[in-house]
N, C-alpha and C positions, 0 to 999 in steps of 0.2 A: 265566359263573357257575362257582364253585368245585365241581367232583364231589368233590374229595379234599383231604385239609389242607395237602400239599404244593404244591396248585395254589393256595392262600390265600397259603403263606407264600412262594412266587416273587414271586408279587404282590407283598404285604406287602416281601420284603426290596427291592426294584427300590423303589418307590415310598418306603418309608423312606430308601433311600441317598439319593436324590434330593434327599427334604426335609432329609436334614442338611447337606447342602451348600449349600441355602439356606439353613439356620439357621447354618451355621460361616462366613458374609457376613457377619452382621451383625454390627455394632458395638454399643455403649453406647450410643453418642450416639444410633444409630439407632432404639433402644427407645420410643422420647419420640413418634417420627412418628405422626400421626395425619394421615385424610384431611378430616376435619373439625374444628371444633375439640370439640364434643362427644361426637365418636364416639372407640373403642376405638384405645388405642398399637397401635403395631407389638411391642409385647413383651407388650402383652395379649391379642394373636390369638393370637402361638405359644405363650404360657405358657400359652392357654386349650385348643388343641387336642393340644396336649404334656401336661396335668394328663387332658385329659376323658377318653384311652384306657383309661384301669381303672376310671372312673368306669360309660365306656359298658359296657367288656365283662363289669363286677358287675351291672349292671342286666339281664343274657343271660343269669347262670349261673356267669360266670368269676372267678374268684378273681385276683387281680393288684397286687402293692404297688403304691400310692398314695406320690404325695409328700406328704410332711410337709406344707408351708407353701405348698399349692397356692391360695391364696387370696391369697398376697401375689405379686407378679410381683417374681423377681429386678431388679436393675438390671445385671446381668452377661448379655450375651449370652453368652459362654460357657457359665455356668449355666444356661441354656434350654439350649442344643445339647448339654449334657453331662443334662440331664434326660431329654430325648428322646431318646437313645442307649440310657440304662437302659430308659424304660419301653418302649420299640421291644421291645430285648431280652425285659424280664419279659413283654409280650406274646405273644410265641411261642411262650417257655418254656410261659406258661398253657394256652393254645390246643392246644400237640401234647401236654400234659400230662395236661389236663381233657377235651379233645373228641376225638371220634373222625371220620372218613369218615362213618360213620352219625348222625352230631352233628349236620352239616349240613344232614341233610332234615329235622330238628326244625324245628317250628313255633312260633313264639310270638307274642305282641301287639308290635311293636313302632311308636311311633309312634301310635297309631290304627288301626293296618290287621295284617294278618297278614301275617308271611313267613318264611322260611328262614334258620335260622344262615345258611347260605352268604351270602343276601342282607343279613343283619345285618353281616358281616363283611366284605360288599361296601360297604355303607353307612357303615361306618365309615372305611375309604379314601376313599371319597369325601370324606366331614367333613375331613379331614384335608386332600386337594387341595383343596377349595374355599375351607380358609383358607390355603395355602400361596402359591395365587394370591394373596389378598390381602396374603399379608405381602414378596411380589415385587412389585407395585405400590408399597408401601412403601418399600421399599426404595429403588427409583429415585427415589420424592418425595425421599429423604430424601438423595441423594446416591452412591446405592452403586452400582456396576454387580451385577445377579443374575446369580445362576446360570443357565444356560440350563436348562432343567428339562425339556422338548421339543425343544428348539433353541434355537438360540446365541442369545444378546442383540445385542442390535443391532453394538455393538461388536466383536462377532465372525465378522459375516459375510466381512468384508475376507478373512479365512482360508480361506473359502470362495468366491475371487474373485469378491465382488459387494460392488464400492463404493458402491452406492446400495440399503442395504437395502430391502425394499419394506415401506411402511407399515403 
């Protein structure tokens, strides 16, 4: 758990870099995948959890530009990964701007339940990893090698002399 807002934003910048190098993977072409035919693109997960960050952290308290046209999903991968760069950014800015150390043991409703900015702003990393995995899945349906975001992709173990990844 976060004591302090620097202990958020080590977090926050490690796992932000992370996801933009899976977002600066993906293609145009790539945007289209989908793992069903009914279910959500691969440019409607990231444009959905790339828009949701100043959506969630307005719904805390925090003040954070929005994008304009978060309702239409670019057809530019690059436009996602250059979206979520800015709102990475204005996220921070907000965060060390509006909240304090003593911010974080605020309580509030979130969800249904009560819990801690800290926790809040734990929750929101998480949203984020949990579609990031999704949109790494995607990715590979759709042709691309990922970023290793943990550890290498399969493709990269060989560098780590192990010719036969383990499954």
């Amino acid at each position: 758990m976060y004591a302090t807002i620097s202990d958020f934003i080590r977090e926050w910048n490690w796992e932000a870099t992370l996801t933009q190098k899976v977002l600066d993977g993906l293609t145009d072409d790539s945007l289209n995948q989908k793992v069903y035919p009914e279910g959500r693109t691969l440019g409607r997960i990231a444009w959905h959890f790339t828009t949701n960050i100043p959506e969630y952290l307005a719904h805390f308290g925090l003040s954070v530009d929005e994008v304009d046209s978060k309702d239409h999903v670019p057809n530019s991968a690059k436009e996602i990964a250059k979206a979520f760069n800015k709102i990475s950014a204005s996220a921070i800015k907000a965060i060390e701007e509006q909240w304090t150390d003593e911010s974080l043991k605020v309580v509030q409703m979130a969800f249904g339940r009560k819990e801690t900015n800290a926790q809040i702003l734990m929750g929101l990393i998480k949203h984020i990893v949990h579609h990031r995995g999704q949109v790494t899945i995607l990715m590979r349906q759709a042709g691309l090698k990922p970023f290793g975001v943990y550890g290498p992709p399969k493709e990269d173990w060989i560098h780590l002399g192990v010719e036969n990844p383990p499954l």
